[in-house]
C-alpha positions as CSV (number, residue, x, y, z in Angstrom):
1,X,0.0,0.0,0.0
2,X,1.4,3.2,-1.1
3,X,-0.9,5.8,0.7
4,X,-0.1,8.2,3.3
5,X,-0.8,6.7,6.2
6,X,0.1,9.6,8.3
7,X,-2.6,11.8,6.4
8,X,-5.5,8.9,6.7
9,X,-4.2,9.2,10.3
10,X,-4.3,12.5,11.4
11,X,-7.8,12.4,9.4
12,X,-9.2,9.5,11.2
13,X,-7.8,11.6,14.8
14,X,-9.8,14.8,13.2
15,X,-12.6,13.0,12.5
16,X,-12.5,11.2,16.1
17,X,-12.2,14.2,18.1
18,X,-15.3,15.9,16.1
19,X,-17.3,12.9,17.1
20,X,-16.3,13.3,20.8
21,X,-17.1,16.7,20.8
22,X,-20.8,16.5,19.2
23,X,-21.2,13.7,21.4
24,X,-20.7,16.1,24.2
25,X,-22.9,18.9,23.3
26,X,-25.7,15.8,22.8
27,X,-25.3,15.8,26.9
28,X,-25.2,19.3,27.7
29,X,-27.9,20.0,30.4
30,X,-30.7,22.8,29.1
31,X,-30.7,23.0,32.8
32,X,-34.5,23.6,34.7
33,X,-37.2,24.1,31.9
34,X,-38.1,26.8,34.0
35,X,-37.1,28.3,37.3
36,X,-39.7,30.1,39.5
37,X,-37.0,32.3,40.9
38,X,-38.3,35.6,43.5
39,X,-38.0,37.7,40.5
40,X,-40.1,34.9,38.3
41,X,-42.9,35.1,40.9
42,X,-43.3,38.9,40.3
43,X,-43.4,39.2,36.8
44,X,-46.1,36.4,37.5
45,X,-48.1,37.8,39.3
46,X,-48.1,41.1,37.6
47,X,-49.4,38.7,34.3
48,X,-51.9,37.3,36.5
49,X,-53.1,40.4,37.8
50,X,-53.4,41.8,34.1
51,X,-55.5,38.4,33.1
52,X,-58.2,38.3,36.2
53,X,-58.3,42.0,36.3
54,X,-59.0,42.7,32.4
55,X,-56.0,45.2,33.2
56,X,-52.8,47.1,31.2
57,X,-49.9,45.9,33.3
58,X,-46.3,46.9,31.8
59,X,-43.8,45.0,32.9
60,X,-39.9,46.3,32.3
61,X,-36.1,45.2,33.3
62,X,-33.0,44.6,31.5
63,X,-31.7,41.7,29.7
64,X,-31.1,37.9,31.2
65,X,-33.5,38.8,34.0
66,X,-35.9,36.0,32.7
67,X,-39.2,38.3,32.1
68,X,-39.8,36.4,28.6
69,X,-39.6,32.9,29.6
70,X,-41.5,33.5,32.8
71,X,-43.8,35.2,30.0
72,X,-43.8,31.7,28.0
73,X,-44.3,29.8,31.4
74,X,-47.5,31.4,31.8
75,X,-48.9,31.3,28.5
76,X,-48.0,27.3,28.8
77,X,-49.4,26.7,32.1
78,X,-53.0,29.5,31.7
79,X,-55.9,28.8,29.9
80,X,-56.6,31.6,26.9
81,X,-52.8,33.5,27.1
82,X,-51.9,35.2,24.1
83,X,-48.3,35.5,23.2
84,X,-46.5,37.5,20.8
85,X,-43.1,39.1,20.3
86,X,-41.7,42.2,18.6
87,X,-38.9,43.2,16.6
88,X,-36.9,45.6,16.1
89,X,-38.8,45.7,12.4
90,X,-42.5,46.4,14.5
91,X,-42.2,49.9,14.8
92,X,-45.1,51.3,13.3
93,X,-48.4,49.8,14.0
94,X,-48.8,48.1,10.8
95,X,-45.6,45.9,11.2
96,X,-46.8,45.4,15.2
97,X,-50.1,44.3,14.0
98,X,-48.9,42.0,11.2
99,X,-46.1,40.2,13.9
100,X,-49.5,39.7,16.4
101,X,-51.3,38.0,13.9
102,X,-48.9,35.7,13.1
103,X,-48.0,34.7,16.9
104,X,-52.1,34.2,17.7
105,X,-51.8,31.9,13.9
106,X,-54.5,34.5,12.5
107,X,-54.4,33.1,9.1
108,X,-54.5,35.5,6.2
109,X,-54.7,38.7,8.3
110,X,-56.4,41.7,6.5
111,X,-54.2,44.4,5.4
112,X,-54.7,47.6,7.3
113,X,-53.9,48.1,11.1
114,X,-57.8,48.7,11.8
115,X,-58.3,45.5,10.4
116,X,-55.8,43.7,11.6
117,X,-57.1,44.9,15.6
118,X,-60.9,43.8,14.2
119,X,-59.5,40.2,13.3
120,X,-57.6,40.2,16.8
121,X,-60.3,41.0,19.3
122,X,-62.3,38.7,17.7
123,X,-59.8,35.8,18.2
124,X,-58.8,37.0,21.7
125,X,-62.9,38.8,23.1
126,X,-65.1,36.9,25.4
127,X,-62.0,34.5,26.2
128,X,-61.3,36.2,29.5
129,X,-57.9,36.2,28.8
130,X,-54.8,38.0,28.4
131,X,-52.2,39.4,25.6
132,X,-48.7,39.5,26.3
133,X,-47.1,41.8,23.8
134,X,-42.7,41.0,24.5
135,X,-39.8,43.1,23.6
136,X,-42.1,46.3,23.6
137,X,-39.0,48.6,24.0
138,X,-39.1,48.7,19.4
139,X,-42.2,49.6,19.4
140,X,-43.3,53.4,18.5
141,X,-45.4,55.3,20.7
142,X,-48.3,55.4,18.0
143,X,-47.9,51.5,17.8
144,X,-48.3,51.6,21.4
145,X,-51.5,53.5,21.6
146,X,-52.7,51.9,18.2
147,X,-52.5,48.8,21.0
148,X,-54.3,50.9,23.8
149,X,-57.6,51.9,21.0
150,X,-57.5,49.3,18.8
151,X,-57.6,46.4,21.0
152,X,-57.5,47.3,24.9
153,X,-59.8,49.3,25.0
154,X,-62.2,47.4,22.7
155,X,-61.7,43.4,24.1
156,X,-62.2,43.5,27.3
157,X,-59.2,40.8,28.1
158,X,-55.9,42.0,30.1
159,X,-53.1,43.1,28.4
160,X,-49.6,43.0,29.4
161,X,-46.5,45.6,27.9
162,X,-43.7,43.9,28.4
163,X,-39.9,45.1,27.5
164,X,-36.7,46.3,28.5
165,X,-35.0,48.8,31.2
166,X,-36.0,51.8,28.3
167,X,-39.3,51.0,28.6
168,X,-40.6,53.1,30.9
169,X,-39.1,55.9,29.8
170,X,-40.1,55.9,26.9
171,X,-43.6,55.1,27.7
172,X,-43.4,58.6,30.3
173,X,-41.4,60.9,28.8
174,X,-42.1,61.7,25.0
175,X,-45.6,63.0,25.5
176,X,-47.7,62.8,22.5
177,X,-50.6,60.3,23.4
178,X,-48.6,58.4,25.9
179,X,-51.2,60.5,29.0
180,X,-53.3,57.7,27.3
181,X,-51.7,55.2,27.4
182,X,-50.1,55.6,31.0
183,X,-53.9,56.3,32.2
184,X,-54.5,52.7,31.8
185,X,-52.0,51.3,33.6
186,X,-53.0,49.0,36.6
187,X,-49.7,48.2,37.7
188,X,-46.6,48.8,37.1
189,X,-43.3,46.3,37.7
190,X,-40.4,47.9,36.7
191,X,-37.5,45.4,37.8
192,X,-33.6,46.8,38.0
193,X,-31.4,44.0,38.2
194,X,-31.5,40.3,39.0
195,X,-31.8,39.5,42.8
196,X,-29.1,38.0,44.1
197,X,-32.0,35.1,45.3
198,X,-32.6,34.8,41.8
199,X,-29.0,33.4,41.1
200,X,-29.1,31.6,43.9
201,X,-32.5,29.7,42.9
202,X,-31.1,29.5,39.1
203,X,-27.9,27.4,40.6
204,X,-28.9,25.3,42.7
205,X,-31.7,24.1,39.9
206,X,-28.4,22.8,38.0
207,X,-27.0,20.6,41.0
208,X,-24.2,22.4,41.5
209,X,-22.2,20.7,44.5
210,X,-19.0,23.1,44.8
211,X,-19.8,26.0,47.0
212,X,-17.0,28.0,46.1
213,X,-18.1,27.6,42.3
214,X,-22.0,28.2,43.2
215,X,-20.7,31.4,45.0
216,X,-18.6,32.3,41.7
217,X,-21.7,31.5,39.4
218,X,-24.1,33.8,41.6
219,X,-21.7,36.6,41.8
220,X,-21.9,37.0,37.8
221,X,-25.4,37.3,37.8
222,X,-24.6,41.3,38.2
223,X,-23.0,41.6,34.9
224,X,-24.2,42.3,31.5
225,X,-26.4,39.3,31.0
226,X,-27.9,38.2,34.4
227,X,-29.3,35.2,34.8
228,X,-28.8,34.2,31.2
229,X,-24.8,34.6,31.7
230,X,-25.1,32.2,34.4
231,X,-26.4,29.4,32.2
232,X,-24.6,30.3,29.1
233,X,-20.8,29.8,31.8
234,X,-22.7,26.6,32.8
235,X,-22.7,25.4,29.6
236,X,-19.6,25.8,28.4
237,X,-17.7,25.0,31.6
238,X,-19.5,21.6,31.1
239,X,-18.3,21.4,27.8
240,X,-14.8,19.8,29.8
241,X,-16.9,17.8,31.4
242,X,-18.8,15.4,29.1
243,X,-22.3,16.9,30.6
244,X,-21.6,16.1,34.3
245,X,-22.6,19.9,35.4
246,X,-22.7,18.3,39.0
247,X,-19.1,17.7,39.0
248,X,-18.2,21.3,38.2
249,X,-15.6,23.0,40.3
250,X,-14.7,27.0,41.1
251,X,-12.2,26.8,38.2
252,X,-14.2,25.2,35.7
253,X,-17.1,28.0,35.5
254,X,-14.0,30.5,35.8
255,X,-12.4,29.3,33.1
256,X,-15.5,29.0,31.3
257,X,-16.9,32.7,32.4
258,X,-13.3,34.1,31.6
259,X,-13.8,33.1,27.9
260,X,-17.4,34.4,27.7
261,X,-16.5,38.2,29.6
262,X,-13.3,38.3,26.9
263,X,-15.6,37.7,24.0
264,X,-18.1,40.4,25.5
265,X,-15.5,42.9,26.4
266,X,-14.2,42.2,22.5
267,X,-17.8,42.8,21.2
268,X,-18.0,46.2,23.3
């Protein structure tokens, strides 16, 4: 045989390693499908309040502090919750409109943003439900009140605002028909940062046995991120570890959070 050897070799070794790693990621953790953390049970209760009330709730706080899958915990765990999610593409009412129809699966929608809010209340009235509009913060403020005439005021269910840490002042400060809008509001939530019981919750879902590296892991929770950061070091630090998250150690999720706040600090 005259081949190389060497180059079928290093091939086979390429090929092998490859396997080992996808093998791996098969046994990452997705950690706790859901984590009713202090923070969690707020934003619930706030969604709650909206639905059994027929109220306007706006619920706001920055990114990784888990507002949108406690949102998608309670659309999967309530009768008659309507979810839908903006864009950065949904600022004018028409675009809004169009998104909300296709997260309720309102077939062929009619053109035309009055339209559109006829064929929503009548998929959404008499249900005694809510809508959950996420990511509000791209939204205009005439795609706000468009929201507020078109179909708050008109269906009779709860409705919940829901975005970022920009939210509210955008919703208080640029006048226009936002006195409107803000008239409605039942209740406000405006959350700042992740609690440090939120962390603490969010860890000890993943079995984390090393205090020093459950210590580590909450203390990140502060940083650009929040919660999300936490699982994202998680995953990666069990990356080394075939899976076994519960076997993770104080340097593991440092090395693993030391590669993830580089790669941030390099994106900034």
């Amino acid at each position: 045989y005259v081949g190389d050897n060497a180059a079928i070799a290093a091939k086979l070794e390429q090929w092998e390693s490859a396997r080992a790693r996808a093998a791996a990621m098969t046994q990452l953790p997705a950690g706790a499908a859901f984590v009713e953390t202090p923070t969690a049970r707020r934003i619930l209760a706030a969604i709650s309040h909206a639905q059994w009330m027929a109220d306007l709730v706006e619920v706001s706080g920055p990114p990784g502090i888990g507002k949108t899958r406690t949102a998608q915990h309670y659309a999967e765990t309530n009768p008659s919750v309507f979810y839908a999610m903006m864009s950065p593409g949904c600022a004018s009412g028409v675009a809004a409109f169009e998104q909300i129809c296709e997260d309720l699966s309102i077939a062929n929608p009619p053109q035309g943003v009055r339209r559109m809010a006829r064929a929503i209340r009548e998929r959404i009235q008499g249900t005694r439900g809510v809508l959950i509009i996420d990511e509000c913060q791209h939204l205009g403020i005439p795609a706000v009140d468009e929201l507020r005439a078109g179909i708050y005021d008109r269906a009779g269910v709860g409705m919940v605002l829901m975005g970022s840490e920009t939210l509210p002042i955008r919703m208080l400060g640029r006048g226009g028909n936002t006195a409107q809008i803000v008239s409605r509001m039942g209740r406000r939530l405006v959350l700042r940062r992740p609690a440090a019981a939120d962390a603490n919750e969010l860890v000890k879902s993943w079995g984390i046995k090393d205090p020093n590296a459950r210590k580590f892991l909450a203390s990140i929770a502060g940083a650009r991120g929040g919660l999300r950061a936490i699982v994202k070091t998680l995953r990666l630090a069990a990356l080394s570890k075939g899976g076994d998250v519960a076997s993770l150690e104080e340097g593991d999720v440092h090395g693993a959070w030391a590669v993830l706040s580089n790669e941030r600090s390099e994106e900034a």
